[in-house]
C-alpha positions in Angstrom: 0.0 0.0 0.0 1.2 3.3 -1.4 -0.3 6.8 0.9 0.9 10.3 0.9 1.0 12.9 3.4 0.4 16.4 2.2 1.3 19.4 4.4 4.5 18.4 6.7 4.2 20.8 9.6 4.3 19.1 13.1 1.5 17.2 12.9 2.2 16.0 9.2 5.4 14.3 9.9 3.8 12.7 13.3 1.2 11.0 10.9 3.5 10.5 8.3 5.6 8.4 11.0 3.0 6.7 12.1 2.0 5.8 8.6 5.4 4.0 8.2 5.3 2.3 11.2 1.3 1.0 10.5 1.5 -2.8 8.9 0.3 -3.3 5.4 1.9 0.1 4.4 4.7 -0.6 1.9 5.9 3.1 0.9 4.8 6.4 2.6 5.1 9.6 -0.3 5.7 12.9 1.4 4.3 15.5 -0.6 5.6 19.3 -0.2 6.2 22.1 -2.1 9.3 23.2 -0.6 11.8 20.4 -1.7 14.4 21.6 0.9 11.9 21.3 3.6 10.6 17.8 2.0 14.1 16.6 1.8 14.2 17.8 5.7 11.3 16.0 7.0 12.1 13.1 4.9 15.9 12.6 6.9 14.0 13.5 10.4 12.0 10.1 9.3 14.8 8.4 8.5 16.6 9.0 12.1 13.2 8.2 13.6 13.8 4.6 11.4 17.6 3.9 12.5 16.3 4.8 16.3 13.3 3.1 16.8 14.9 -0.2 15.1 11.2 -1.4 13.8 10.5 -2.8 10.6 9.5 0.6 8.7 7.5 1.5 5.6 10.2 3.5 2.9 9.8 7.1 2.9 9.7 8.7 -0.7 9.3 12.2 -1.8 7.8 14.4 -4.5 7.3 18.1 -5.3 4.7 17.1 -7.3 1.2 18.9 -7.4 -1.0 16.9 -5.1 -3.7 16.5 -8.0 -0.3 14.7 -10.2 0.2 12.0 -7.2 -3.1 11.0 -6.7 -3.1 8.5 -9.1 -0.3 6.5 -8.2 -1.2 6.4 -4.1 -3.8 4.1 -2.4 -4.7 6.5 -0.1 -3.6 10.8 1.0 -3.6 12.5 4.1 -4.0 16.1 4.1 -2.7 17.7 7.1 -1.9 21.4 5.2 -3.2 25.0 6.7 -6.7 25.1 8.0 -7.5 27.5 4.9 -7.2 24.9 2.1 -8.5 22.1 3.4 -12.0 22.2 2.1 -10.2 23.0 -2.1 -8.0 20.0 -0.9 -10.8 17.9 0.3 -12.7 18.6 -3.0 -9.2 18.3 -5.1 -9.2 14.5 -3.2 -12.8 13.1 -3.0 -13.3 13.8 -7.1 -10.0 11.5 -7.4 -12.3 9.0 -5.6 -9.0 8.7 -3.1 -9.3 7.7 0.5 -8.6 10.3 2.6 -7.7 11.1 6.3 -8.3 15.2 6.4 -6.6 17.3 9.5 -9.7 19.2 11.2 -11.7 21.8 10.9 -12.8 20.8 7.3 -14.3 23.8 7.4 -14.6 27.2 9.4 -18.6 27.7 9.4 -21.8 25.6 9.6 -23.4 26.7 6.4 -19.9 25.9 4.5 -19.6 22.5 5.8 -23.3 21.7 5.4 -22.8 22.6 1.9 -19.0 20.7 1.5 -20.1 17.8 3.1 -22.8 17.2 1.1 -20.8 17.6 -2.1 -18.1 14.9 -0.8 -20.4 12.6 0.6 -21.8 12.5 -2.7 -18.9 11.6 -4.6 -18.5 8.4 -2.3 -15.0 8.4 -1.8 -14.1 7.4 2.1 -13.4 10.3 4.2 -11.8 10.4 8.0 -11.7 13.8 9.4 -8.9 14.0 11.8 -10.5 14.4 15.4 -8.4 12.2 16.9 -10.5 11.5 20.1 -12.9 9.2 18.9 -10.1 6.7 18.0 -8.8 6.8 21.5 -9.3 3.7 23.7 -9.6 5.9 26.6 -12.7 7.8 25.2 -14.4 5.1 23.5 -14.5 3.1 26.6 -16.0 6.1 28.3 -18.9 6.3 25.9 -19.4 2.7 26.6 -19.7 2.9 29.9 -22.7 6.1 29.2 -23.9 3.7 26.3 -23.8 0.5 28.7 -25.8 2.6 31.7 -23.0 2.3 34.2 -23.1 6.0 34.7 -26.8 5.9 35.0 -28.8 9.1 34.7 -26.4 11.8 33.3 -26.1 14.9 35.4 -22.8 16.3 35.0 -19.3 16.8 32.3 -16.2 18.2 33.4 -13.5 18.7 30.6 -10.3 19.9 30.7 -7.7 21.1 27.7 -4.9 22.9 28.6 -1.5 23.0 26.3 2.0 22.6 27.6 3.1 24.8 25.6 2.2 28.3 23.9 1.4 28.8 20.6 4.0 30.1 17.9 2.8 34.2 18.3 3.1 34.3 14.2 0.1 31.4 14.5 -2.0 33.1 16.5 -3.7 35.5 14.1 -4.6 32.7 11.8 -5.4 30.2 14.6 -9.6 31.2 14.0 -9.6 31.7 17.5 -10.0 29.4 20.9 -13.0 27.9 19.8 -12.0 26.6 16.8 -8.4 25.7 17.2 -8.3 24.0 20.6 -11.6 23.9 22.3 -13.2 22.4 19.1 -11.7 18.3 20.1 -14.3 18.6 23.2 -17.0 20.3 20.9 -16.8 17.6 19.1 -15.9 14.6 21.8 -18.5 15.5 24.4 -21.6 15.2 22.6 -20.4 12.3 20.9 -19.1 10.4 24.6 -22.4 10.9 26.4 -24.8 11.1 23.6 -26.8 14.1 24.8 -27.0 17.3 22.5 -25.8 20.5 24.2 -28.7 23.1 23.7 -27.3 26.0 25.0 -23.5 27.4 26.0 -21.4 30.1 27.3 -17.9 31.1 27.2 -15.9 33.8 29.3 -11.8 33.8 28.6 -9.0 36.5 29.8 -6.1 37.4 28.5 -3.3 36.0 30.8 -0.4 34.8 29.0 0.1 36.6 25.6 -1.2 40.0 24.7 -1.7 39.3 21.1 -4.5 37.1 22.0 -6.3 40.3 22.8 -5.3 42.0 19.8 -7.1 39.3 17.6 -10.2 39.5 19.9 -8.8 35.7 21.4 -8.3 34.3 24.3 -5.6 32.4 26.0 -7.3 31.3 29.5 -10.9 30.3 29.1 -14.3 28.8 30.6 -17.1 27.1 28.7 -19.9 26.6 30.3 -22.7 24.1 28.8 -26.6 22.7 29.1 -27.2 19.3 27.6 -30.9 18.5 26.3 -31.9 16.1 29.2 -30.9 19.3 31.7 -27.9 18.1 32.6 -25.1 20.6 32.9 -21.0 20.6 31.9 -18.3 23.0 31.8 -14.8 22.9 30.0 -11.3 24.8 31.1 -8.8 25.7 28.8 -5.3 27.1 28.8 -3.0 27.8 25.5 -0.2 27.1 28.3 -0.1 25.0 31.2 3.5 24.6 32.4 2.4 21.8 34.6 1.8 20.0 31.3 0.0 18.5 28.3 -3.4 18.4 30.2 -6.4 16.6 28.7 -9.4 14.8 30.3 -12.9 14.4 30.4 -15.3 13.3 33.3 -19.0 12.1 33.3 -21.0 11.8 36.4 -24.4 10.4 36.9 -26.7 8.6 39.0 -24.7 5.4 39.1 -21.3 6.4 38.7 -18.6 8.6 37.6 -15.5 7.6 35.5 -13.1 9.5 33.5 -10.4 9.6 30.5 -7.3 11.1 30.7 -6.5 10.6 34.4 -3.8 8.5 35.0 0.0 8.4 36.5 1.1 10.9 33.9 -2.0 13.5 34.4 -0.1 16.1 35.4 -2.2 17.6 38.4 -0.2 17.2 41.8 -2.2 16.2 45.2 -1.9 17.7 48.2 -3.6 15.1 50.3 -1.2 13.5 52.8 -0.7 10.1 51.2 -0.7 11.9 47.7 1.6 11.7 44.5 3.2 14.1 41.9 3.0 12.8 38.3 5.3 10.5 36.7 6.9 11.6 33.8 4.0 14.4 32.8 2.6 14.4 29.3 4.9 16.9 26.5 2.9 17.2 24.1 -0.6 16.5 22.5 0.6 14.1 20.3 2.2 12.5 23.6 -0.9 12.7 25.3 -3.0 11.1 22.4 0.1 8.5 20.9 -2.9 5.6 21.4 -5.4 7.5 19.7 -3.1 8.7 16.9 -1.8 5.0 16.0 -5.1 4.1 15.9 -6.4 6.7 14.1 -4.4 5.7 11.5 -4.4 2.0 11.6 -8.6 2.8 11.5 -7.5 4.6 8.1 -5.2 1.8 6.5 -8.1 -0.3 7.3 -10.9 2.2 5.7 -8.3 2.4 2.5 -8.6 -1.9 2.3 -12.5 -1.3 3.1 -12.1 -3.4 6.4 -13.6 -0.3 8.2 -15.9 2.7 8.1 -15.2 6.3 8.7 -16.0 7.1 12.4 -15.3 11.0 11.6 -17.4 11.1 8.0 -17.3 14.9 7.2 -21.2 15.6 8.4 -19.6 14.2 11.6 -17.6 17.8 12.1 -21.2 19.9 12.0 -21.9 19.7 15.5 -18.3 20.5 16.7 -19.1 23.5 14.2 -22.0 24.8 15.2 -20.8 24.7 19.2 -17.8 26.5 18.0 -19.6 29.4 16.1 -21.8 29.6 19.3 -19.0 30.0 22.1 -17.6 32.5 19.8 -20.5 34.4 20.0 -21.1 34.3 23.4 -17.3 34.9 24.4 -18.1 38.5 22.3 -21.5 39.5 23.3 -21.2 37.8 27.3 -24.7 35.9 26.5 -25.5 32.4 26.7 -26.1 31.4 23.0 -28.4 28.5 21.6 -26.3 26.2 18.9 -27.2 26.1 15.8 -29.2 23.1 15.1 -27.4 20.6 12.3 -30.0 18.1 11.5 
């Protein structure tokens, strides 16, 4: 099996690894248009190979237009700027390529209402890259909601705070909070405990970097949310945490509460007497979410051999969306907002 990786940034090369390391992959083809920078993330791979002493995938590359290597790959991930990936996306499901698309497929309900049904249409098997769904941590959570353990759902904590800041240059195109960061548990939470959010809030401050207030942005924010049975959830984020990569969700009901993301390495320190400091805290995201990465992609090899269906189809983003246009409304006006509905 033959798959390219368009757009090498940070999270590009981490799939692009992963792709190499997945069985049944025979060649990965990075695809850039800088063949310096190519050439760069193709020998990064290659120490990566000689390190980790695994049996590897070979790791090709091309300056080629994307639309040029389509026809000689079995499957593409895009994983370019947020701006092109609904041209790409378009570019990719007329090919009739399988594809594995970094999120937000789109920046607005109305354009990915209108996207999604163009690509559904075309049939061609898309994954849209939020991750969370894949992880084993978060699907056994929604089976415990799905299985009744929790019982009667009454409450959702949430919590997504970054290591580290973002690049400053990145934060003018970042779309803001609520899109860039906040949008995993938009679109995790309704999809863990199966209960629509009807209406949300947001407040944020301006803590860490000042340019967050010069793009109207925020870098230290609370969410606050109503679910459709009347039960209640809240979400806290930081663009930096220098305790660590922080990431976790909790549901609590009438039977029971459990959790993902807590663990040895959740880096939250207890003062209790008999307490512990983490071990080893997590980095990064992508060493926060390594199980839920691998399997993202192993889920994809398998949706290229048509072994498995997409769990992130591109309709699947619309909720995630529409709760990300409606905190950023209420973070500007200070009102609770209703979410668009996506039905």
């Amino acid at each position: 099996m033959r798959v390219g990786v368009a757009g090498l940034g940070r999270i590009g090369a981490m799939h692009a690894r992963n792709l190499a390391r997945t069985p049944g992959v025979d060649e990965v083809v990075l695809i850039g248009r800088d063949a310096g920078r190519t050439a760069a993330v193709q020998s990064r791979l290659e120490q990566q190979r000689t390190a980790d002493g695994a049996a590897w995938a070979s790791v090709s590359s091309t300056i080629d237009p994307l639309a040029d290597v389509l026809p000689s790959v079995d499957g593409i991930l895009v994983a370019s700027a947020t701006d092109t990936h609904a041209d790409l996306a378009r570019v990719v499901a007329e090919s009739r390529t399988p594809l594995l698309i970094e999120k937000p497929l789109a920046l607005g309900v109305d354009e990915l209402t209108s996207l999604s049904r163009d690509l559904e249409a075309t049939g061609t098997p898309i994954m849209v890259a939020f991750h969370r769904r894949y992880d084993p941590g978060y699907q056994r959570l929604r089976r415990h909601v799905l299985d009744g353990d929790v019982g009667t759902l009454r409450l959702v904590q949430a919590t997504e705070n970054d290591h580290y800041a973002l690049p400053l240059d990145y934060i003018p195109q970042s779309h803001g909070m609520w899109l860039d960061l906040l949008v995993h548990d938009f679109d995790i939470i309704p999809w863990v405990v199966g209960d629509p959010v009807v209406e949300i809030s947001m407040i944020g401050s301006v803590l860490d970097e000042p340019v967050y207030g010069d793009h109207d942005d925020t870098d230290t924010a609370m969410v606050t949310l109503r679910f459709a049975s009347g039960a209640v959830g809240s979400i806290g984020a930081l663009r930096r945490s220098d305790a660590g990569q922080d990431v976790r969700l909790e549901v609590t009901g009438s039977k029971g509460a459990y959790g993902a993301g807590y663990g040895p390495r959740t880096p939250i320190t207890s003062t209790e007497p008999d307490g512990t400091t983490p071990e080893n805290p997590y980095d990064t995201f992508g060493d926060r979410f390594v199980p839920a990465f691998e399997e993202e992609i192993a889920h994809f090899v398998r949706m290229i051999r048509g072994e498995s269906e997409s769990l992130t189809p591109p309709a699947a983003g619309l909720v995630a969306t529409a709760l990300a246009e409606a905190a950023a409304e209420s973070f500007h006006t200070g009102r609770p907002v209703r979410p668009r509905t996506t039905a």
